[in-house]
C-alpha positions as CSV (number, residue, x, y, z in Angstrom):
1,X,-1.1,-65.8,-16.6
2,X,-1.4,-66.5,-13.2
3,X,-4.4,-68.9,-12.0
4,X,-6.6,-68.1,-8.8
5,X,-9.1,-71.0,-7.0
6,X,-11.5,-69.5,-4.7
7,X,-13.2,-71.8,-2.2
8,X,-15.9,-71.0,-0.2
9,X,-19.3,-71.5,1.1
10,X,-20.4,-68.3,0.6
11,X,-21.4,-67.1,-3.3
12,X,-21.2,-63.0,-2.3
13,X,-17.4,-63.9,-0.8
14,X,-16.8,-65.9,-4.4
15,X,-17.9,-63.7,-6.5
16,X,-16.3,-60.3,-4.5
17,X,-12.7,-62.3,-4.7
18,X,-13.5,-63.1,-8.1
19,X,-14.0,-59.6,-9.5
20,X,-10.7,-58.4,-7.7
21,X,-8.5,-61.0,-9.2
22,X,-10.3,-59.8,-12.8
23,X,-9.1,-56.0,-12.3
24,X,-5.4,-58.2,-11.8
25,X,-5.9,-59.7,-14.7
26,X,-5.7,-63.1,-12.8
27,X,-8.1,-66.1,-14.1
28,X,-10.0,-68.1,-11.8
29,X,-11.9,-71.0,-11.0
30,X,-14.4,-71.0,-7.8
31,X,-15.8,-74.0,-5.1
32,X,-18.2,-74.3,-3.1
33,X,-17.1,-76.9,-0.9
34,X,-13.9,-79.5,-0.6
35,X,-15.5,-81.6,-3.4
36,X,-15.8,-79.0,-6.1
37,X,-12.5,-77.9,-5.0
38,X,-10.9,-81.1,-5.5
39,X,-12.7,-81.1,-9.1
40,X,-11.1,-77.7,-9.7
41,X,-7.5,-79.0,-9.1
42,X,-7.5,-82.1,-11.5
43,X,-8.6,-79.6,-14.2
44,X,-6.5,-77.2,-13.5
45,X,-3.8,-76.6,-10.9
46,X,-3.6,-73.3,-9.8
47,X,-1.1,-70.8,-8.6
48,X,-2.7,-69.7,-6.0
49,X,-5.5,-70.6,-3.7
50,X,-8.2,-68.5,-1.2
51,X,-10.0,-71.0,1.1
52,X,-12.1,-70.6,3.6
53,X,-11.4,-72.9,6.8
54,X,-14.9,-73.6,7.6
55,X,-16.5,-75.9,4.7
56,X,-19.8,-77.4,4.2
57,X,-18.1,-81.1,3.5
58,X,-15.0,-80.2,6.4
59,X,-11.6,-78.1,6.7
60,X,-9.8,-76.0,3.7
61,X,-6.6,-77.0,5.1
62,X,-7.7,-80.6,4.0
63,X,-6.6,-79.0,0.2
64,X,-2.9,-79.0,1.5
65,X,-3.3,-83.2,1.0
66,X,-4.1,-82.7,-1.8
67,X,-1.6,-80.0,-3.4
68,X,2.3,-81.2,-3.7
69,X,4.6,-79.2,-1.7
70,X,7.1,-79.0,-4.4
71,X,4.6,-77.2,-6.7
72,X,5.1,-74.1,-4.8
73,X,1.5,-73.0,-4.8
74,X,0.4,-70.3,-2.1
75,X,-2.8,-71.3,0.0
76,X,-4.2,-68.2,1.7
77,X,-7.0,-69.5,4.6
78,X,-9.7,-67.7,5.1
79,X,-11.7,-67.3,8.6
80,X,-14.1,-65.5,10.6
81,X,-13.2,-63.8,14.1
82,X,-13.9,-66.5,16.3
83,X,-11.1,-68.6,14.5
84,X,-8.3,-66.8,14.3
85,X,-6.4,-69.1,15.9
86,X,-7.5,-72.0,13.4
87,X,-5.9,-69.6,10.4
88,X,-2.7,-69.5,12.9
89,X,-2.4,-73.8,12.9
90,X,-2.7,-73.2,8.9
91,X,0.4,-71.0,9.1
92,X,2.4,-73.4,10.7
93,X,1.0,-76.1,8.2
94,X,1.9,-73.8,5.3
95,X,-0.3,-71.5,4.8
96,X,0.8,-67.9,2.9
97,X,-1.2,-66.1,5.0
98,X,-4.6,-65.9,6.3
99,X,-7.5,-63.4,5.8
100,X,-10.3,-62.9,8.6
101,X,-14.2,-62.0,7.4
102,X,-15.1,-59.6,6.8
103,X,-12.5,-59.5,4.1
104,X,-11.0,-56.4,3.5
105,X,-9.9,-55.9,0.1
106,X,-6.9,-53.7,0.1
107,X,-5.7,-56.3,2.0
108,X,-6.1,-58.9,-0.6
109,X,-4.5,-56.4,-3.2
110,X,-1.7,-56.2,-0.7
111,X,-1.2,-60.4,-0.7
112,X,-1.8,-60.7,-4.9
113,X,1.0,-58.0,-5.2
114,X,3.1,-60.0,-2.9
115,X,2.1,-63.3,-4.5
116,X,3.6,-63.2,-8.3
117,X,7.4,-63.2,-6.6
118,X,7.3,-66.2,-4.6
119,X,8.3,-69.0,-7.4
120,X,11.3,-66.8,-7.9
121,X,11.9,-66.6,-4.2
122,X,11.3,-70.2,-3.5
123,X,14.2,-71.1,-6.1
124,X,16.3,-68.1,-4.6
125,X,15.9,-69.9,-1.4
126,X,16.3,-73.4,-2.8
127,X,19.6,-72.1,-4.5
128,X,21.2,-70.3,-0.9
129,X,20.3,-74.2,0.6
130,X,23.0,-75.6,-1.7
131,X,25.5,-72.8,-1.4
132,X,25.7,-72.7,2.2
133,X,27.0,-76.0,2.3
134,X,30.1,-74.9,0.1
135,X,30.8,-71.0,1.6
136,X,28.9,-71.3,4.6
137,X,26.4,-68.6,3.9
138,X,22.8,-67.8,4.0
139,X,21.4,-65.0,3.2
140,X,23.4,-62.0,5.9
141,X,24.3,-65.0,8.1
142,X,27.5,-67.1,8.7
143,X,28.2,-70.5,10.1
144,X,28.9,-74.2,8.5
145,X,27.9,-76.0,11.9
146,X,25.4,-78.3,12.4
147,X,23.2,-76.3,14.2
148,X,23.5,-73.4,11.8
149,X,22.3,-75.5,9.1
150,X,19.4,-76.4,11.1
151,X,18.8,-72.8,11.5
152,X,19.0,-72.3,7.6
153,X,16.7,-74.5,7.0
154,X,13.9,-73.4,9.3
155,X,14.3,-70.1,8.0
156,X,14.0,-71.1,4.5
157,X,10.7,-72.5,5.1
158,X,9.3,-69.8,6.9
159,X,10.5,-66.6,5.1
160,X,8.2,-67.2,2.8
161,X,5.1,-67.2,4.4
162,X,3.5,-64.6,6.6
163,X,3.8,-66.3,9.9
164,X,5.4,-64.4,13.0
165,X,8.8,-65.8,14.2
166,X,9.9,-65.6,17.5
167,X,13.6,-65.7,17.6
168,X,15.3,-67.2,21.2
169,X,18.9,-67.0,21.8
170,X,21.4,-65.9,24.3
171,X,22.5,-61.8,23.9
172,X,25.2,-61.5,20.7
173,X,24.0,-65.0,19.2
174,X,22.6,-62.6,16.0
175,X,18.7,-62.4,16.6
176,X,18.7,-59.2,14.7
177,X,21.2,-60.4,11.5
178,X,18.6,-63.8,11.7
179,X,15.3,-61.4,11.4
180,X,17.2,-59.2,8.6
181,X,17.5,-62.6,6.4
182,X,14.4,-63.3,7.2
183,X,13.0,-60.3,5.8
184,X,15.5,-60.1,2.8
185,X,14.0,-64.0,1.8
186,X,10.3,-63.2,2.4
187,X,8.1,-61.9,-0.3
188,X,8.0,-58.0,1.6
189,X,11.6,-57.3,1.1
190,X,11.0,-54.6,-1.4
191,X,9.7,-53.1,1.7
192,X,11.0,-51.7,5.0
193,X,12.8,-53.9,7.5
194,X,12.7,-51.9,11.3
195,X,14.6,-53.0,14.1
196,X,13.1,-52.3,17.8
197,X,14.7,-52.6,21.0
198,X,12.1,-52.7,23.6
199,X,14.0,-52.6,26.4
200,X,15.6,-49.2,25.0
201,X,12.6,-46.9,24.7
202,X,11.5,-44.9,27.7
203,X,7.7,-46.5,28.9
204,X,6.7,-42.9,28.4
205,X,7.5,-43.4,24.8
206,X,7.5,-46.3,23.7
207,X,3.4,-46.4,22.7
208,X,4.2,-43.0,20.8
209,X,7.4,-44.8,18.7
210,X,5.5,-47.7,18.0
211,X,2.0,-46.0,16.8
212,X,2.6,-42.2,16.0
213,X,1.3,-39.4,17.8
214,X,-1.1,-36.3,16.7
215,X,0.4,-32.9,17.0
216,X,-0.3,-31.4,20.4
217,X,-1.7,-35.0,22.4
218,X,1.1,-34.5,25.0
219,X,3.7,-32.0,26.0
220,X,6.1,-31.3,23.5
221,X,4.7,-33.6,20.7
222,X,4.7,-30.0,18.3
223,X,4.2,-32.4,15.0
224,X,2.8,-35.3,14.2
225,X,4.7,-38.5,13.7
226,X,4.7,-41.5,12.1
227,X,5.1,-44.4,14.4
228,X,7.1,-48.0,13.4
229,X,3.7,-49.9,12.1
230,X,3.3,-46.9,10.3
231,X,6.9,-46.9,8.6
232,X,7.0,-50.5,8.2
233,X,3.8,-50.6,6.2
234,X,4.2,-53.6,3.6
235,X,7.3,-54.8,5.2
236,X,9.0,-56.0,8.3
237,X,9.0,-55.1,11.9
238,X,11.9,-56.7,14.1
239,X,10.5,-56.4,17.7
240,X,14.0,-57.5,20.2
241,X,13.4,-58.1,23.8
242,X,9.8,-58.2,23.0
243,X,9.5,-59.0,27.1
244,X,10.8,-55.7,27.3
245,X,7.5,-54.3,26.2
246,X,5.0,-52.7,29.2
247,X,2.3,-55.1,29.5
248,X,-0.2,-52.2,28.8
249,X,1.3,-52.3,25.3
250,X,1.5,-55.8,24.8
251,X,-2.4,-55.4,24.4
252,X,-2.5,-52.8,21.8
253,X,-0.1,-55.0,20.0
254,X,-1.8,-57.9,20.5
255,X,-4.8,-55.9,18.7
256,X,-3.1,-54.7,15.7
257,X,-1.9,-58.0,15.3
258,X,-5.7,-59.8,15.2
259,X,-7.7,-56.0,13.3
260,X,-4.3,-55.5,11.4
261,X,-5.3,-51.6,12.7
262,X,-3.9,-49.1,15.1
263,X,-4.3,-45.9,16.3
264,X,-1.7,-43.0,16.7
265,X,-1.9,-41.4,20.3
266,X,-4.0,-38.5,20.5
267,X,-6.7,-39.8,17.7
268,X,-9.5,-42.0,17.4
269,X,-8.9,-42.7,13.8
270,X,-7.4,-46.5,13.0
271,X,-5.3,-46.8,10.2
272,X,-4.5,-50.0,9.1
273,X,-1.0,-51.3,8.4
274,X,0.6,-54.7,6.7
275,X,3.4,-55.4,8.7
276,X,5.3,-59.2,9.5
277,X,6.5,-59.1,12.9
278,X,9.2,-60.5,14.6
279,X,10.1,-60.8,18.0
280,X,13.3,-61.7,20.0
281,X,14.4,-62.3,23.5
282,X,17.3,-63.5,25.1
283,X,15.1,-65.1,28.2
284,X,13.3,-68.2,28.1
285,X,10.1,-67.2,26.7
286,X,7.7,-69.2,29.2
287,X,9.6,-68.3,32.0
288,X,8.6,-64.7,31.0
289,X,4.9,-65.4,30.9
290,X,4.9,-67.5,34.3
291,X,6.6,-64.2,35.4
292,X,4.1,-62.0,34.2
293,X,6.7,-60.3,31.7
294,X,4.7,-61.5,28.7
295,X,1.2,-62.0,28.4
296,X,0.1,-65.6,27.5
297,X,-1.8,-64.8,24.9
298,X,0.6,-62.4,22.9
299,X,3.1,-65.2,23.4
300,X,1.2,-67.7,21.4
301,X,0.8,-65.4,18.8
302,X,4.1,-64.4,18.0
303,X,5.3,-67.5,18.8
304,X,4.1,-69.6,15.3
305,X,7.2,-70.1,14.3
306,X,10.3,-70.6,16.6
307,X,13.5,-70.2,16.1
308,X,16.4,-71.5,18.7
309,X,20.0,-69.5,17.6
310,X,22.6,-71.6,19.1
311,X,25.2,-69.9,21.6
312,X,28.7,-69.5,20.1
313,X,30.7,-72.1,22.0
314,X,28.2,-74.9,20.5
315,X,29.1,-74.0,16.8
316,X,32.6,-75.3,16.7
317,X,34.4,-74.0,13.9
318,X,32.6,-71.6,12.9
319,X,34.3,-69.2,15.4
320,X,37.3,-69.2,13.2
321,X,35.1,-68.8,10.0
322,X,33.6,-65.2,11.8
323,X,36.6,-64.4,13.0
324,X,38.4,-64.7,9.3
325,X,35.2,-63.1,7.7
326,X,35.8,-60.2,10.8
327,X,39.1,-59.8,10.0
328,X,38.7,-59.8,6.2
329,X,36.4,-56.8,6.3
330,X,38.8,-54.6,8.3
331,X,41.8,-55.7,6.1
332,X,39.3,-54.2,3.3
333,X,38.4,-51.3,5.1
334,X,41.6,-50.5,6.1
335,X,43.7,-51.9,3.1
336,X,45.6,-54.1,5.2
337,X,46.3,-57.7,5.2
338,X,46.4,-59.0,8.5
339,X,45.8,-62.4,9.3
340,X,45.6,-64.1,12.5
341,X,48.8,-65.9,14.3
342,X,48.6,-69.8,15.0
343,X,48.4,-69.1,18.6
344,X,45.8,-66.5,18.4
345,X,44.0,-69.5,16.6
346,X,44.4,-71.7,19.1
347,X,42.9,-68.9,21.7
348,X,40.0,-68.3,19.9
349,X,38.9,-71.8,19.8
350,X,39.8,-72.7,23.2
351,X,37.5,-70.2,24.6
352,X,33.4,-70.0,25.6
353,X,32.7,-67.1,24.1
354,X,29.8,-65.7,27.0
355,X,29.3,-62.5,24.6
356,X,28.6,-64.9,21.6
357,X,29.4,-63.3,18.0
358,X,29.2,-59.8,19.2
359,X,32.4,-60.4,21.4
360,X,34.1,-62.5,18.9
361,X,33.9,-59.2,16.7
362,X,35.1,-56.9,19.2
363,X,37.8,-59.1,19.9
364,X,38.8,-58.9,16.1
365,X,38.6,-55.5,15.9
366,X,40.6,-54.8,18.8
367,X,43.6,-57.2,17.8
368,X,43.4,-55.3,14.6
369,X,43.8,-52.2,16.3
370,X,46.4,-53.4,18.6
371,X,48.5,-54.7,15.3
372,X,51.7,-53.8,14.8
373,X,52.3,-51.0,11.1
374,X,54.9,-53.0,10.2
375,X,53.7,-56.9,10.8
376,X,51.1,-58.5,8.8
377,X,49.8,-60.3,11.9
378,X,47.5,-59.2,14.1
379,X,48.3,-58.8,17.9
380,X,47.8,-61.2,20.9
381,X,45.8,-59.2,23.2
382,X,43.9,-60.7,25.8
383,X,40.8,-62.1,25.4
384,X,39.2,-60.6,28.2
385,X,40.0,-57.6,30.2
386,X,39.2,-57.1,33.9
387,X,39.7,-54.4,36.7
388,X,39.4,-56.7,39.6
389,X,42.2,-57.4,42.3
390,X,44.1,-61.0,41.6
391,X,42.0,-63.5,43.3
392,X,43.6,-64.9,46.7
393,X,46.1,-67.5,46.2
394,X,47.8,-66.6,43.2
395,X,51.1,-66.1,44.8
396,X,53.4,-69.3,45.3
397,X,55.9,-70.1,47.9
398,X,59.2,-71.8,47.2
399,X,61.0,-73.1,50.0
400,X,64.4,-72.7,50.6
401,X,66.6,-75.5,48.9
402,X,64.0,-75.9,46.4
403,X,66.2,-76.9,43.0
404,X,65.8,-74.0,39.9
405,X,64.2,-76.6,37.9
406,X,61.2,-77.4,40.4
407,X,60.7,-73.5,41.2
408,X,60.7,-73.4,37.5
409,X,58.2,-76.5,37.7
410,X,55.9,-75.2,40.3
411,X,55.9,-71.0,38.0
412,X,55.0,-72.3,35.3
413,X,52.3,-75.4,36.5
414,X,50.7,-72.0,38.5
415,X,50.7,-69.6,36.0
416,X,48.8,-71.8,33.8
417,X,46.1,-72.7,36.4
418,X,45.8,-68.8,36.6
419,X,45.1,-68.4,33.0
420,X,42.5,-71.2,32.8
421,X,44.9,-73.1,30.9
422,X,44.8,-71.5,27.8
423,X,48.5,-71.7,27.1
424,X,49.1,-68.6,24.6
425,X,48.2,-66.3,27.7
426,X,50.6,-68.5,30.4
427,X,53.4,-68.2,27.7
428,X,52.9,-64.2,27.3
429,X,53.1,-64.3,31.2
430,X,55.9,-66.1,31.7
431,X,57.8,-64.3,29.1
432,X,58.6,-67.8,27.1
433,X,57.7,-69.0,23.4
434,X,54.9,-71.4,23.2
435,X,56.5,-73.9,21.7
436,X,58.7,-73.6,25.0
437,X,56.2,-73.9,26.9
438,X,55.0,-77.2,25.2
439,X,58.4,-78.7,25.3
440,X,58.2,-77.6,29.7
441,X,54.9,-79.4,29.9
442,X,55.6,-82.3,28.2
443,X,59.3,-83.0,30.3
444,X,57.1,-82.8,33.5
445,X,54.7,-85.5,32.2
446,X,52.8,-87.8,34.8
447,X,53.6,-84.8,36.9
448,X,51.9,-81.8,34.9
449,X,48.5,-84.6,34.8
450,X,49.1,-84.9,38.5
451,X,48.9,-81.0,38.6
452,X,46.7,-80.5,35.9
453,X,43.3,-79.1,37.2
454,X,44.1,-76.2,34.8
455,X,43.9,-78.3,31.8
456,X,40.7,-80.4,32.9
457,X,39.6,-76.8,33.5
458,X,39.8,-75.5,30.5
459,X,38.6,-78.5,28.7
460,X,35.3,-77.9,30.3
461,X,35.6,-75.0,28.9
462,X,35.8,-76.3,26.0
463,X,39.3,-75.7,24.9
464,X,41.8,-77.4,22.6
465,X,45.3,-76.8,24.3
466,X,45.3,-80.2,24.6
């Protein structure tokens, strides 16, 4: 049976917390102050623990010394109004979740019912740790770079908790399939995850969407409706492009997230919600404030936890591993078995990838499409297409008397400076193999270096024709 220690100063508190986790059928011990707390622990560790931050004798989070962080028990701080953002620093430290006085107790109900899973999901989590290392997975996410681990393992230690995340990262690094694992690892994923885009709601509407509306508070509103904190109740709320939001809104929010209570427009009744949020954006986050796109104060409390996505180009080979998981679902969808061409390969890596994921799976998709019925390879189409005029100075003059092998020289040293030097495209262009191509560039030799802005060009690009 699980075991509950209550500490805090005040006996009414105790002894209100105490009969709750009776009706639970949860033990527990109580404390008034660090000392009787620390008594409480050698006799008994327990599963969970309520503490107020303000003690007689110093801080509740002072009890995080003293539990070990293997043990996997939940500490849930306790604080008054005026110290909100005390309970906050707990989060970060490792805090469940925090509770402000005067404590409402549906609110507690809503953490014990919550609390009994996270063992399980702490072992869950500890489990996806080891096998992403082998298939490269975590959770709904992809990647066996570096920097994807190091994503991993932030987001192992926070989907646990109940601390807001603030996901940064450039547009199609993945924000919303990150705050999806997130939610599906966190102790409310029995619940609803919702997905916002901020910057795709009308300003007109977007206070109705997120809070509800009463039947007949504006024109047309002929029913009432539920808004997202409504619908999310218990679960998840994924707020992308939070600097997106109207300012005017960003203080409503910032109130629901201090009360935990909202109003739907056209009412004076608050009802109160449970909801984790978490926000995106694919702008520097401080820059945003200084701008006066996000207030300061909203920023710092969405912004417990950080999370940095990495771009694309930075996650080495894990652009072939999303491309072969792309291509792998199509061949299922489809029932086909395409499969990607060496020198498609070789273009994918050789490229920056400005769209991120999102363009590396249109790009799949589209050489799927563009595959031959009858080949079981998928087709070289280009990797971007554009419908502006050829830049000046892509024709080349020949002189008269020039020999057919430095004409030749000259075609093919230009057309690979036009294509950035990635060499699959040159080759389609000049209507030659690659591996001709290869064999050209390597007769010219010291000359093709001489020549060779294209391929210092694309190696800051971070290709691999090389």
């Amino acid at each position: 049976m699980p075991h509950v220690l209550i500490v805090d100063d005040d006996a009414g508190t105790r002894e209100a917390l105490s009969a709750i986790m009776g009706e639970d059928g949860l033990t527990t011990a109580t404390a008034g102050d660090l000392r009787e707390a620390r008594i409480q622990l050698v006799r008994q560790m327990p599963d969970v623990v309520f503490t107020d931050l303000k003690l007689p004798d110093g801080s509740g989070v002072d009890l995080f010394e003293d539990l070990d962080p293997r043990s996997g028990v939940e500490v849930i701080v306790i604080t008054g109004h005026a110290t909100v953002e005390s309970a906050v620093n707990a989060l970060k430290m490792g805090a469940t979740d925090y509770l402000v006085k005067p404590i409402n107790m549906q609110r507690v109900k809503a953490i014990l019912l919550r609390l009994p899973r996270a063992g399980d999901l702490k072992a869950e989590i500890g489990i996806l740790r080891g096998e992403l290392r082998r298939m490269g997975r975590f959770g709904l996410m992809l990647g066996n770079s570096p920097a994807m681990q190091e994503v991993y393992d932030q987001i192992g230690r926070v989907a646990p908790t109940a601390a807001s995340v603030m996901l940064v990262g450039e547009s199609g690094t993945g924000k919303e399939v990150a705050a999806q694992t997130l939610h599906e690892l966190s102790l409310r994923r029995k619940h609803a995850f919702l997905a916002v885009n901020c910057g795709a709601i009308s300003p007109n509407l977007i206070e109705s969407e997120m809070f509800g509306h009463e039947r007949g508070s504006f024109t047309g509103a002929d029913r009432q409706h539920k808004g997202y904190f409504e619908r999310a109740n218990g679960g998840t709320l994924f707020l992308d492009e939070i600097t997106e939001m109207p300012i005017e809104l960003q203080v409503k929010l910032l109130r629901v997230l201090e009360t935990g209570m909202f109003m739907r427009v056209g009412t004076t009744k608050e009802i109160e919600t449970d909801v984790r949020l978490i926000a995106a954006t694919n702008r520097d986050p401080e820059q945003a404030v200084l701008e006066g796109k996000l207030r300061l104060d909203l920023y710092h409390r969405l912004n417990v936890f950080p999370i940095s996505l990495p771009p694309l180009r930075d996650r080495g080979k894990d652009v072939e591993l999303l491309a072969q998981a792309f291509l792998d679902e199509l061949n299922e969808r489809h029932s086909t078995k395409k499969h990607f061409p060496a020198a498609v390969k070789e273009m994918l890596m050789s490229y920056p990838w400005p769209g991120n994921v999102r363009e590396l799976k249109n790009y799949v998709q589209r050489a799927h499409i563009m595959s031959s019925a009858d080949l079981d390879s998928t087709a070289t189409v280009p990797l971007q297409i554009t419908l502006s005029k050829p830049a000046a100075g892509t024709a080349i003059t020949i002189p008269f008397g020039t020999t057919l092998a430095e004409a030749d020289r000259q075609l093919i040293l230009a057309t690979l400076e036009q294509c950035c030097g990635v060499k699959t495209r040159a080759a389609e262009i000049l209507g030659i193999s690659l591996k001709t191509l290869y064999n050209r560039l390597v007769e010219y030799g010291n000359d093709a270096r001489e020549d060779g802005d294209a391929a210092d060009e694309s190696r800051a690009l971070g290709g691999a024709d090389a």
